[in-house]
mmCIF entry with sequence, helices, sheets and N, C-alpha, C, O atoms, coordinates in Angstrom:
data_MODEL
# 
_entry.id   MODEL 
# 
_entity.id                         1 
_entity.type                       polymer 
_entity.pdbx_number_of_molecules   1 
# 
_entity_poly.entity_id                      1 
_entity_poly.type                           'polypeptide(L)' 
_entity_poly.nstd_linkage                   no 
_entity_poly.nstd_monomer                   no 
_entity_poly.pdbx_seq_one_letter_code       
;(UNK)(UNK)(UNK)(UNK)(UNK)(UNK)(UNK)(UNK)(UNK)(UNK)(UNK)(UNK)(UNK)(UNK)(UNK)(UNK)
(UNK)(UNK)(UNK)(UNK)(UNK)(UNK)(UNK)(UNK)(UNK)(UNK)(UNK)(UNK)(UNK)(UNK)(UNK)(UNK)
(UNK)(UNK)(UNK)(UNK)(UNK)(UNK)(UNK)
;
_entity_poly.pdbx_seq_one_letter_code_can   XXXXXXXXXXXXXXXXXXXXXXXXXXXXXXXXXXXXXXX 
_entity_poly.pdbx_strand_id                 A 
# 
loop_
_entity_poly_seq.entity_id 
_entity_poly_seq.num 
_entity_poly_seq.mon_id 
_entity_poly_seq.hetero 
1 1  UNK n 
1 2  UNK n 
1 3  UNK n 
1 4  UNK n 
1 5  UNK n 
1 6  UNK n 
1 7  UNK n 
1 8  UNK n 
1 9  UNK n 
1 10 UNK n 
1 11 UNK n 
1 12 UNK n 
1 13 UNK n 
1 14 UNK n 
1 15 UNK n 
1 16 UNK n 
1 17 UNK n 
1 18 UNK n 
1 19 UNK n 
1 20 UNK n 
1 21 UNK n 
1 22 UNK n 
1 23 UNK n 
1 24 UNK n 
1 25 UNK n 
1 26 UNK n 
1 27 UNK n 
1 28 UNK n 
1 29 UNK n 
1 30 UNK n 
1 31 UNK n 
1 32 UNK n 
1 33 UNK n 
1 34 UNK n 
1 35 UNK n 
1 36 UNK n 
1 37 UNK n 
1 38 UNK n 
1 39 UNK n 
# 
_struct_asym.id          A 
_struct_asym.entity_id   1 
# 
_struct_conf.conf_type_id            HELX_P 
_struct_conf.id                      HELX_P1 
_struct_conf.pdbx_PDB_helix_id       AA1 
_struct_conf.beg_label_comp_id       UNK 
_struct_conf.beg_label_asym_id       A 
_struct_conf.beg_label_seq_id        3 
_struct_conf.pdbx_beg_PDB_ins_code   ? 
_struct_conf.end_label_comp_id       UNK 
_struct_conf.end_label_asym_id       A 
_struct_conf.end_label_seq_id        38 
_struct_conf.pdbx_end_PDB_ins_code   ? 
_struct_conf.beg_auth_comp_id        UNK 
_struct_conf.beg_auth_asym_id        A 
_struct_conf.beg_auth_seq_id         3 
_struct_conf.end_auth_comp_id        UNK 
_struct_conf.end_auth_asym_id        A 
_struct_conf.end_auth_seq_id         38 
_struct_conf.pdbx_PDB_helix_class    1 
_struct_conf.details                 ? 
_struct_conf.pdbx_PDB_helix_length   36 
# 
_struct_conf_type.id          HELX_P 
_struct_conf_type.criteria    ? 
_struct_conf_type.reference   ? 
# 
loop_
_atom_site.group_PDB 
_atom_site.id 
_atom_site.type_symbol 
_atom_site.label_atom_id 
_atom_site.label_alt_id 
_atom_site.label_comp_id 
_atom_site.label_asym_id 
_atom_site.label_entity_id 
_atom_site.label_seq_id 
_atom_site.pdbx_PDB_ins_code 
_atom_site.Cartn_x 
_atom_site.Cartn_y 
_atom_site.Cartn_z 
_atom_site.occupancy 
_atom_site.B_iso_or_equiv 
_atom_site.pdbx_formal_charge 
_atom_site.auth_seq_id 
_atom_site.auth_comp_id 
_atom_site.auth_asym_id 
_atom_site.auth_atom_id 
_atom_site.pdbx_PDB_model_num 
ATOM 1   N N  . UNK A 1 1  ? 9.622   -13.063 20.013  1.00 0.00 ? 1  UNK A N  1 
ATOM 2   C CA . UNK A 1 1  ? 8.866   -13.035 18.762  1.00 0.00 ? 1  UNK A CA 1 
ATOM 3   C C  . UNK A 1 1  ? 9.710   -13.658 17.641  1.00 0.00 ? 1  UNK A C  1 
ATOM 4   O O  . UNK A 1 1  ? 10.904  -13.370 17.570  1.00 0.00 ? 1  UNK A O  1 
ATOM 5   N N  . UNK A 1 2  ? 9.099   -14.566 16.693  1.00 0.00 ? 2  UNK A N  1 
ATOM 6   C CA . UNK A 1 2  ? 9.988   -15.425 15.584  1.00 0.00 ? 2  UNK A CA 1 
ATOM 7   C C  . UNK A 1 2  ? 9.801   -14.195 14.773  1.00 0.00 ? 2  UNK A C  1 
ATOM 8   O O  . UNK A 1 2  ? 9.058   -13.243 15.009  1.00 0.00 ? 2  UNK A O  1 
ATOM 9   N N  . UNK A 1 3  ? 10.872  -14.448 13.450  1.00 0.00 ? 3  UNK A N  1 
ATOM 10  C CA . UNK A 1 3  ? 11.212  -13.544 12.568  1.00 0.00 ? 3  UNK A CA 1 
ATOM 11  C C  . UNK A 1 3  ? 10.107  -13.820 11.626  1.00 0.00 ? 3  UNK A C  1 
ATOM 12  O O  . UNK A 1 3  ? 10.177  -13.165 10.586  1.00 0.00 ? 3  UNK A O  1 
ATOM 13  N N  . UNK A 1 4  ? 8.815   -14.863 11.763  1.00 0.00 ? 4  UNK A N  1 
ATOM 14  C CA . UNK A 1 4  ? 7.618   -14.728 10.942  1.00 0.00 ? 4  UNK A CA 1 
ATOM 15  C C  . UNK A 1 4  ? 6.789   -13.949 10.963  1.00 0.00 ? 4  UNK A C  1 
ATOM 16  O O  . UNK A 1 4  ? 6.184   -13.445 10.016  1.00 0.00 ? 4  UNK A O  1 
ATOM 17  N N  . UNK A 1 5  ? 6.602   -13.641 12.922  1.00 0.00 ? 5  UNK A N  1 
ATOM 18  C CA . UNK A 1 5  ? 5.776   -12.981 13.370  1.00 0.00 ? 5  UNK A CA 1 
ATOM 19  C C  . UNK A 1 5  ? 6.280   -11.110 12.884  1.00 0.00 ? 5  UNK A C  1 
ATOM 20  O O  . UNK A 1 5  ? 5.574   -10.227 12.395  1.00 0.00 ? 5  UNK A O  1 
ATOM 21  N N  . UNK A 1 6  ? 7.622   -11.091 13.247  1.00 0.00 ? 6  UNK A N  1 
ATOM 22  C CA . UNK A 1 6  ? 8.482   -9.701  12.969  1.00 0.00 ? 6  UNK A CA 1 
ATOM 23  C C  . UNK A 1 6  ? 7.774   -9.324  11.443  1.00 0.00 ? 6  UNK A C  1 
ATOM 24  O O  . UNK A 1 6  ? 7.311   -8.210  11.200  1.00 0.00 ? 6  UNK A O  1 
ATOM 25  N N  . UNK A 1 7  ? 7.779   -10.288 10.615  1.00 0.00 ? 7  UNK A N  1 
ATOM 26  C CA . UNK A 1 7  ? 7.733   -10.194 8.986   1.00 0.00 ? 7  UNK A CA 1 
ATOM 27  C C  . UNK A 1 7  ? 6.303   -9.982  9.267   1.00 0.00 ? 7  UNK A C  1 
ATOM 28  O O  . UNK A 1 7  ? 6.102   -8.929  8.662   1.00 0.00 ? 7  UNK A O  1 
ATOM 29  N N  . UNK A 1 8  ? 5.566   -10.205 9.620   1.00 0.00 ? 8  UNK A N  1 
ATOM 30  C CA . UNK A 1 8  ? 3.695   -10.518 9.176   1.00 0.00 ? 8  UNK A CA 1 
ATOM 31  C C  . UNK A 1 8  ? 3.670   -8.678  9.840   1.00 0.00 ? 8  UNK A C  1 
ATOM 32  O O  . UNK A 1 8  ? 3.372   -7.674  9.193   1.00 0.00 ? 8  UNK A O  1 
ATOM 33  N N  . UNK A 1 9  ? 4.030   -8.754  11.081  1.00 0.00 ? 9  UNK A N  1 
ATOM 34  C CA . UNK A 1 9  ? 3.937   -7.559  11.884  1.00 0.00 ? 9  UNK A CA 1 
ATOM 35  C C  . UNK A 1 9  ? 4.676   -5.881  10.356  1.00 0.00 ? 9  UNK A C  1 
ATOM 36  O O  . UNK A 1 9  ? 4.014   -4.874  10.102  1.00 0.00 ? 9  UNK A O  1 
ATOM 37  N N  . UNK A 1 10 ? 5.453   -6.065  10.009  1.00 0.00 ? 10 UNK A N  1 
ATOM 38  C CA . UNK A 1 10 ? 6.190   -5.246  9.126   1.00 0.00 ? 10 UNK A CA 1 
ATOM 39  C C  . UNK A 1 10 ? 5.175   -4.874  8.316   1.00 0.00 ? 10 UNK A C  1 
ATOM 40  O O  . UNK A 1 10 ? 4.821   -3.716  8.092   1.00 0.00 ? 10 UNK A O  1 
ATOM 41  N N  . UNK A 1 11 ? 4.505   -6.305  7.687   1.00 0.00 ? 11 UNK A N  1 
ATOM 42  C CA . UNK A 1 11 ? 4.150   -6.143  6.360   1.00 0.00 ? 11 UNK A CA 1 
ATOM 43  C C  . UNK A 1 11 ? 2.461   -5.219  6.806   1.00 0.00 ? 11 UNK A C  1 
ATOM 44  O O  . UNK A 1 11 ? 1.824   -4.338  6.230   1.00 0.00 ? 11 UNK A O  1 
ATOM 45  N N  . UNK A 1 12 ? 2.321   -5.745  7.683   1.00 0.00 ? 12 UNK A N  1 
ATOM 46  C CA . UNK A 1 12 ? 0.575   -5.161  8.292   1.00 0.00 ? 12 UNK A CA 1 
ATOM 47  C C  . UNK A 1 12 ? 1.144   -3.508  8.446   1.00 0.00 ? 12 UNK A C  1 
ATOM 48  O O  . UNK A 1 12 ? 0.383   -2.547  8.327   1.00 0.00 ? 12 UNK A O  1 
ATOM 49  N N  . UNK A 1 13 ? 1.902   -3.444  8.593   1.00 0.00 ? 13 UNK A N  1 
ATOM 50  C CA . UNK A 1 13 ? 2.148   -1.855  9.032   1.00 0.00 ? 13 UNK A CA 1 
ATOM 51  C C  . UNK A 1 13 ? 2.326   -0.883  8.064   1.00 0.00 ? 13 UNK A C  1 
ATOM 52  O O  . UNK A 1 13 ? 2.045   0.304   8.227   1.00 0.00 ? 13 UNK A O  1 
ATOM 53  N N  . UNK A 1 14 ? 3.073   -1.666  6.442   1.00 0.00 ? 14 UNK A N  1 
ATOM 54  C CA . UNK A 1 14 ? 3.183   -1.036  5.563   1.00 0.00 ? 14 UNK A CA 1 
ATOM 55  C C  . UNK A 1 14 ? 1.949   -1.183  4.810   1.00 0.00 ? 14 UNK A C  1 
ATOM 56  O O  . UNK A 1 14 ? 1.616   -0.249  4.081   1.00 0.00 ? 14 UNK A O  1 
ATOM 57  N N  . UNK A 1 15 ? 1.263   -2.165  4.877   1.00 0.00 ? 15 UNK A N  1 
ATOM 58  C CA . UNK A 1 15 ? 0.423   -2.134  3.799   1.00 0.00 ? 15 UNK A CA 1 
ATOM 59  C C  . UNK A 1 15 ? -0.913  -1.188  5.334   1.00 0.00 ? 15 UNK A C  1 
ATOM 60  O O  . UNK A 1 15 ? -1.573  -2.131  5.771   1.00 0.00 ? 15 UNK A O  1 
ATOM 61  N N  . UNK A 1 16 ? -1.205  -0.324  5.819   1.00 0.00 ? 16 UNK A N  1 
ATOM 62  C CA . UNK A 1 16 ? -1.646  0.266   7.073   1.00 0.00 ? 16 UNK A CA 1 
ATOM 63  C C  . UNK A 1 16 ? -1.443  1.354   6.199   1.00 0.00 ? 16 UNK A C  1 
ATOM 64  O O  . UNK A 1 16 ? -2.290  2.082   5.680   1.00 0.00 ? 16 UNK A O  1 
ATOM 65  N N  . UNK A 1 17 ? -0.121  1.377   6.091   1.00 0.00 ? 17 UNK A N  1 
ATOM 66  C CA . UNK A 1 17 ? 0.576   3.050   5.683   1.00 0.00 ? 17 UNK A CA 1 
ATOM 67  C C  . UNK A 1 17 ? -0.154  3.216   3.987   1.00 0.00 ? 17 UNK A C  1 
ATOM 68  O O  . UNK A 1 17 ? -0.709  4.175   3.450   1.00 0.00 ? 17 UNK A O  1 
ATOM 69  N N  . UNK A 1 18 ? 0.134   1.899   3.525   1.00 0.00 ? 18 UNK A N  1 
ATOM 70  C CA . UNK A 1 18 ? -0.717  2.711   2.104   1.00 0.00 ? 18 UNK A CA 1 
ATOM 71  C C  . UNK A 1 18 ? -2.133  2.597   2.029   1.00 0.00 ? 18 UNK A C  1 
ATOM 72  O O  . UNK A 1 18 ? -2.737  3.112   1.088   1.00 0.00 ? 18 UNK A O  1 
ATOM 73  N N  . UNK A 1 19 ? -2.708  1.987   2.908   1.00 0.00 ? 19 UNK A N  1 
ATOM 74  C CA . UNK A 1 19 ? -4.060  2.372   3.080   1.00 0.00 ? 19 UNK A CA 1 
ATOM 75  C C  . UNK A 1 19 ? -4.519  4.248   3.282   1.00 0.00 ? 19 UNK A C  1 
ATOM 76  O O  . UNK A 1 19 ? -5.373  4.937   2.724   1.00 0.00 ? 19 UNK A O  1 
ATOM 77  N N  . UNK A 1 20 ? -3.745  4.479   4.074   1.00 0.00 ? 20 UNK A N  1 
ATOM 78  C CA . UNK A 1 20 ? -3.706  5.940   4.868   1.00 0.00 ? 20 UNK A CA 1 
ATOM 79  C C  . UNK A 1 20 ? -3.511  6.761   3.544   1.00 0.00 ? 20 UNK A C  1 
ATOM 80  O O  . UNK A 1 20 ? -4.421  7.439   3.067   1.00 0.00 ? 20 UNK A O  1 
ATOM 81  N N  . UNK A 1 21 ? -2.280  6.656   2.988   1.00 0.00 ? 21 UNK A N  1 
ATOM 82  C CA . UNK A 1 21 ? -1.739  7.247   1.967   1.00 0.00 ? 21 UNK A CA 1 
ATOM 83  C C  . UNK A 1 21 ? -2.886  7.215   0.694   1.00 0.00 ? 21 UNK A C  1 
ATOM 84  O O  . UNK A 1 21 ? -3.246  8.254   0.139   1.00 0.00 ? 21 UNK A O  1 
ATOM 85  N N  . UNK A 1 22 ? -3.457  5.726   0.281   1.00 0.00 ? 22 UNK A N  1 
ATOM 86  C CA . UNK A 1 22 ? -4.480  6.067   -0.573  1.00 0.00 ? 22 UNK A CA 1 
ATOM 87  C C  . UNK A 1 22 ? -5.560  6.924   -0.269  1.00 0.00 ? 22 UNK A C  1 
ATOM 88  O O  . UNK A 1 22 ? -5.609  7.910   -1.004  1.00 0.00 ? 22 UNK A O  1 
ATOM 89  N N  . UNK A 1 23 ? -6.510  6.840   0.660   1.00 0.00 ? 23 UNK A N  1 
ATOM 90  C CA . UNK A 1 23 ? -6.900  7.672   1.240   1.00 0.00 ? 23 UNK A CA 1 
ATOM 91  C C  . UNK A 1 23 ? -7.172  8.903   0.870   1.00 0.00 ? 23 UNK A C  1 
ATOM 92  O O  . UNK A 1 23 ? -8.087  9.391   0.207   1.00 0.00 ? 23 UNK A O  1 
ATOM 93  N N  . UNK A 1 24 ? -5.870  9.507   1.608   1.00 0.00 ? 24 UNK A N  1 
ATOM 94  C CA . UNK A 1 24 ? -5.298  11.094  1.385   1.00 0.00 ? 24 UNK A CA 1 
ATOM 95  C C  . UNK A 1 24 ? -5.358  11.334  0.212   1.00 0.00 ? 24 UNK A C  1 
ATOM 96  O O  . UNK A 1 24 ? -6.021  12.332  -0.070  1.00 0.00 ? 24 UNK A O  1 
ATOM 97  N N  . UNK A 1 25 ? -4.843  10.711  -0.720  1.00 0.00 ? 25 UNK A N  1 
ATOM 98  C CA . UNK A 1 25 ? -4.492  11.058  -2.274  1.00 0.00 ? 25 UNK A CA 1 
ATOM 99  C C  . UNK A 1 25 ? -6.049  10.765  -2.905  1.00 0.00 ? 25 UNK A C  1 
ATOM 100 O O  . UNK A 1 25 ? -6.247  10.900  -4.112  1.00 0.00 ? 25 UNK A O  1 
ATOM 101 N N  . UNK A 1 26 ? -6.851  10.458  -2.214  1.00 0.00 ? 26 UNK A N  1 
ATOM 102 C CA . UNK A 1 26 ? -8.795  10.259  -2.667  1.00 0.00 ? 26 UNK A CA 1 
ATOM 103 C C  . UNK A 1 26 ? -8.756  11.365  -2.347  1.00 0.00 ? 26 UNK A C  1 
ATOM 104 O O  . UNK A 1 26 ? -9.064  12.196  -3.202  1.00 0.00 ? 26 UNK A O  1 
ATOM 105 N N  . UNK A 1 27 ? -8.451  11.722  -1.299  1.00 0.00 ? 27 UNK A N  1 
ATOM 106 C CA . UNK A 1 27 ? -9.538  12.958  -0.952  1.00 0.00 ? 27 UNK A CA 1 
ATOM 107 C C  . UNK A 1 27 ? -8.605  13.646  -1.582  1.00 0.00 ? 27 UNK A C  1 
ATOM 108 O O  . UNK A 1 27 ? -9.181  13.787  -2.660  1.00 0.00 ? 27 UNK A O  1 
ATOM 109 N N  . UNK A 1 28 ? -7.369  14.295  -1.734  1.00 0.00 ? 28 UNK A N  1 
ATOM 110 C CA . UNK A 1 28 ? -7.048  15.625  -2.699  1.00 0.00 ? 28 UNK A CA 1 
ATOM 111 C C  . UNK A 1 28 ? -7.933  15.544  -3.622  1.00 0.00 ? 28 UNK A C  1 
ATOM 112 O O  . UNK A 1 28 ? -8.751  16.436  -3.848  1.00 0.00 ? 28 UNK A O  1 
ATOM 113 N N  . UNK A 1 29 ? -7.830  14.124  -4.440  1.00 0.00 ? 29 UNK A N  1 
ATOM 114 C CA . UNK A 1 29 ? -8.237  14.828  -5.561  1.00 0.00 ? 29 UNK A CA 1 
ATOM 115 C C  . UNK A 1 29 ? -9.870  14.574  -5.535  1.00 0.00 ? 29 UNK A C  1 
ATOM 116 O O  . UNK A 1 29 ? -10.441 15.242  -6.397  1.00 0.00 ? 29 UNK A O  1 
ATOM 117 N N  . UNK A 1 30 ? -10.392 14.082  -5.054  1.00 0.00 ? 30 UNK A N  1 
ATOM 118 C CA . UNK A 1 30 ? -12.140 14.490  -4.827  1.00 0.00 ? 30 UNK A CA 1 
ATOM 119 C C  . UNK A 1 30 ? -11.827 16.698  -4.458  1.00 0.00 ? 30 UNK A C  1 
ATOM 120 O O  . UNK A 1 30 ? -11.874 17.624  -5.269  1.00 0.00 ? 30 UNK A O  1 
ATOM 121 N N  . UNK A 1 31 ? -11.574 16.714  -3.090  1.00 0.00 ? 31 UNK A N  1 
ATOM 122 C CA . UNK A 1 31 ? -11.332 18.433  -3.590  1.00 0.00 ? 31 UNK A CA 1 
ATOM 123 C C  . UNK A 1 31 ? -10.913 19.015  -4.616  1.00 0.00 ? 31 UNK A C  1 
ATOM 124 O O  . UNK A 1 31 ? -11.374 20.078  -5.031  1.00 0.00 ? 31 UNK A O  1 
ATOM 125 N N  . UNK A 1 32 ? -9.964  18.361  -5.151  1.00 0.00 ? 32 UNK A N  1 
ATOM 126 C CA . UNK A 1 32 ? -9.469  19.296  -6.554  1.00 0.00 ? 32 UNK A CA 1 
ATOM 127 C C  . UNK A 1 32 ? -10.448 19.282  -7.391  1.00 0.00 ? 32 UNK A C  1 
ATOM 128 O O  . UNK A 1 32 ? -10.735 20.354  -7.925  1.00 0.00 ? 32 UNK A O  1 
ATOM 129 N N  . UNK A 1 33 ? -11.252 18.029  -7.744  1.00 0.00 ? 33 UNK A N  1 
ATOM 130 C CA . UNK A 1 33 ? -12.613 17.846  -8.499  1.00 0.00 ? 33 UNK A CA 1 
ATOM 131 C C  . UNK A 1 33 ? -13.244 19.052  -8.249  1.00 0.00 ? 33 UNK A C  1 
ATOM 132 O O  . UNK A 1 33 ? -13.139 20.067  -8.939  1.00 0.00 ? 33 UNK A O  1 
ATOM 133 N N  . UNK A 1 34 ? -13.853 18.925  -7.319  1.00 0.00 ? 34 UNK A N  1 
ATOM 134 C CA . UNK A 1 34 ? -15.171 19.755  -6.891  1.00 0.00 ? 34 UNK A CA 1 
ATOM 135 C C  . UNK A 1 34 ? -14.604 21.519  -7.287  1.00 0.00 ? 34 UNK A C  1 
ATOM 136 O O  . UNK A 1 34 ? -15.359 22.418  -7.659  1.00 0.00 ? 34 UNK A O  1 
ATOM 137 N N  . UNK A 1 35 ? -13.322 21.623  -7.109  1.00 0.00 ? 35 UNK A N  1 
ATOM 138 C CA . UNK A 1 35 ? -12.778 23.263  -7.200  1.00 0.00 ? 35 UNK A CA 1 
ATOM 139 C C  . UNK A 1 35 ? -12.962 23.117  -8.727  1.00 0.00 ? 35 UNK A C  1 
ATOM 140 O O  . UNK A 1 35 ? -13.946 23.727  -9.145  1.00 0.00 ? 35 UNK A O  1 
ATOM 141 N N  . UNK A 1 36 ? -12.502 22.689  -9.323  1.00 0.00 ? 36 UNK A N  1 
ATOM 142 C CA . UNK A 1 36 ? -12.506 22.998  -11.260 1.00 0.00 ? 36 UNK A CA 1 
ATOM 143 C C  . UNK A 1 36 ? -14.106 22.552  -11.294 1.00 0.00 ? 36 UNK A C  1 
ATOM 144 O O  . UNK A 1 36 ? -14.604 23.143  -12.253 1.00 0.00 ? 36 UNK A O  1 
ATOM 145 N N  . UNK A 1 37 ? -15.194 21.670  -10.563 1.00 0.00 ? 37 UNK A N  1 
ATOM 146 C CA . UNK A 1 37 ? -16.127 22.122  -11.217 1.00 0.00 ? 37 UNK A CA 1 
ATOM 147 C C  . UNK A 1 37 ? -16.956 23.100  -10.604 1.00 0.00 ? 37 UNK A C  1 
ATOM 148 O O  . UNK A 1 37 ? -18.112 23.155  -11.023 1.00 0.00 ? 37 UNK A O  1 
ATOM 149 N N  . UNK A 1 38 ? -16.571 23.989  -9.582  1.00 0.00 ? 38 UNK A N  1 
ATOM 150 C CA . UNK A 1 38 ? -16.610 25.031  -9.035  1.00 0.00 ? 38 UNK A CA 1 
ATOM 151 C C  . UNK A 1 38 ? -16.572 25.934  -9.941  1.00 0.00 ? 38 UNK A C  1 
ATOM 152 O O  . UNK A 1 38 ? -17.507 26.662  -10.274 1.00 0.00 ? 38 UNK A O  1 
ATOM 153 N N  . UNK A 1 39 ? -15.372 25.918  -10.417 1.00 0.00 ? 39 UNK A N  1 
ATOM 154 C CA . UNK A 1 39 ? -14.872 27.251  -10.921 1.00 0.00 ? 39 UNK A CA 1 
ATOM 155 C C  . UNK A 1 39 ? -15.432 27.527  -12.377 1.00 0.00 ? 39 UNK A C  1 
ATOM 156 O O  . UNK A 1 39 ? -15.137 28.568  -12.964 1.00 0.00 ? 39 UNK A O  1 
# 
């Protein structure tokens, strides 16, 4: 594998990870929403 492919491969994985990570941090705070207008 060339060190382009290594680099393209890296970068797909991190930008993977902040997909995931945004995500997660939607949905806390969609739940936290809904609890304060719960409450």
């Amino acid at each position: 594998m060339t060190s382009l492919e290594q680099a393209k491969r890296s970068i797909d994985e991190s930008s993977g990870f902040r997909y995931a990570q945004y995500i997660a941090v939607n949905k806390l705070l969609k739940e936290e929403r809904e609890l304060t207008c719960a409450a």
